[in-house]
ROBA-490072 format. One record per residue: x, y, z of N, C-alpha, C in turn; residue in one letter. Coordinates in steps of 0.2 Angstrom, whole numbers, plus 5000, padded with zeros to 4 digits. Layout:
BEGIN
XYZXYZXYZA...
This chain:
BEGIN
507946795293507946775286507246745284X506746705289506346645285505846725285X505646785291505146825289505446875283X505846895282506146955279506246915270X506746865270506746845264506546765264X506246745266506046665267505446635259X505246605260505046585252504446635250X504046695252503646755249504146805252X504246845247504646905248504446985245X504547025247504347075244505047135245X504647215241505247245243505347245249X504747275251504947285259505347235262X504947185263505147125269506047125268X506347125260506947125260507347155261X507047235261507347285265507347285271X507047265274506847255282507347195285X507647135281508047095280508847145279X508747155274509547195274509947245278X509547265280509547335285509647295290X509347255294509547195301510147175300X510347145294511047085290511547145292X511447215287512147255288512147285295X511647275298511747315307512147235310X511947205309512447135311513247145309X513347145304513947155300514147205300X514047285302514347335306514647325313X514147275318514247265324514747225324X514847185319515347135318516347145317X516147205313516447245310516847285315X516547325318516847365324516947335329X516547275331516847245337517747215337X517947215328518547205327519047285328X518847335328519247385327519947405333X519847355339520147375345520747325344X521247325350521547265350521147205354X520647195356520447155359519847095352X519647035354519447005349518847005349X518346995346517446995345517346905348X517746865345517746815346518246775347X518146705348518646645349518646615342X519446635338519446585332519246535332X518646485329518546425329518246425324X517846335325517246335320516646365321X516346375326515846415327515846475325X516446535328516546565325516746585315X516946545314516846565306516346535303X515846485305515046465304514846535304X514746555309514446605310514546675304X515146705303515246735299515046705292X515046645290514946635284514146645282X514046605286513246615289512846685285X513246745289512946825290513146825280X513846825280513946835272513446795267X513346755266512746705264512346755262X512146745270511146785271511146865268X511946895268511746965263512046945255X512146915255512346885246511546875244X511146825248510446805245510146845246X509946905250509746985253509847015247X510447035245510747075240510647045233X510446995233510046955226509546965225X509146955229508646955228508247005228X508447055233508347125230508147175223X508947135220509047155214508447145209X508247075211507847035204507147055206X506847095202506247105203505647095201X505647035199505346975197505146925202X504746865199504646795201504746745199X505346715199505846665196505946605199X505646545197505746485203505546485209X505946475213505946475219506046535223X505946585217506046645222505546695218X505046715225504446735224504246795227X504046845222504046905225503246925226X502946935232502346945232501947005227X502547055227502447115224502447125215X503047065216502847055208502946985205X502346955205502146905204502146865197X502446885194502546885186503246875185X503246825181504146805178504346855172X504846905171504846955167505546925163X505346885160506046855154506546915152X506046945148506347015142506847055147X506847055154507047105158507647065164X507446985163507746975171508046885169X508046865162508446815159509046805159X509346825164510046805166510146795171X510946785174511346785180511246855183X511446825190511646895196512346855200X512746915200513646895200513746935206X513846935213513946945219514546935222X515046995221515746965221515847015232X516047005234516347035238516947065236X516847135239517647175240517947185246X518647195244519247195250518747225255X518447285254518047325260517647305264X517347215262517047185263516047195261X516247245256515447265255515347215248X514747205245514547165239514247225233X514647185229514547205222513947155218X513447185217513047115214512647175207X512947105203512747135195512347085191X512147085186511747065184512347045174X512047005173512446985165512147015161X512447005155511947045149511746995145X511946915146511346865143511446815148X511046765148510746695151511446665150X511846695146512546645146512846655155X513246595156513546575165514046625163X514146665168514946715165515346685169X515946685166516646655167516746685174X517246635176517546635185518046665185X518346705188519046725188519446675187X519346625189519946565191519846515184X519346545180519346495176519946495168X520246435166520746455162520346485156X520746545152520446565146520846535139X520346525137520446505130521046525125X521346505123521846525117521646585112X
């Protein structure tokens, strides 16, 4: 993570980052497919997993934004692009366990599934 997406990122390095995260997360994947276990329930065990999920969430984000925004800095493109990149990025996982990551259509926070809706 610190060489691939750590505080200077480009496409490359992030691609070089994603491609490692989902060969991890294939590995993890399959080693479930048997009856036999990849791991010991525990908390290490689900650190660890949460861990991996995280790392391709901010992977898969960052990616997306192809810009330089705060604290996330793309050596390739070093310029803040408002007109193009003024909003949210929304990373939902699915059942398949693969990520969905979208982008908003304004700067406004988009609503949470869980959040109550208005009358």
């Amino acid at each position: 993570m610190t060489a691939g997406a750590g505080v200077l990122r480009s496409e490359a390095s992030l691609r070089e980052a994603a491609e490692a995260l989902e060969a991890l997360h294939g590995d993890a994947v399959a080693g479930g497919d048997d009856d036999s276990k990849a791991a010991e329930p525990g908390v290490e065990s689900w650190e660890t997993t949460n861990l991996l999920c995280v790392a391709r969430v901010l992977v898969a984000a960052a990616r997306l934004r192809e810009e330089t925004r705060g604290c996330h800095w793309r050596e390739d493109r070093p310029e803040r692009d408002d007109a193009h990149w003024r909003r949210h990025l929304v990373v939902r996982l699915t059942p398949e366990r693969t990520l969905d990551v979208r982008t908003t259509d304004t700067a406004d926070f988009p609503p949470t599934l869980d959040a109550p809706r208005e009358p």
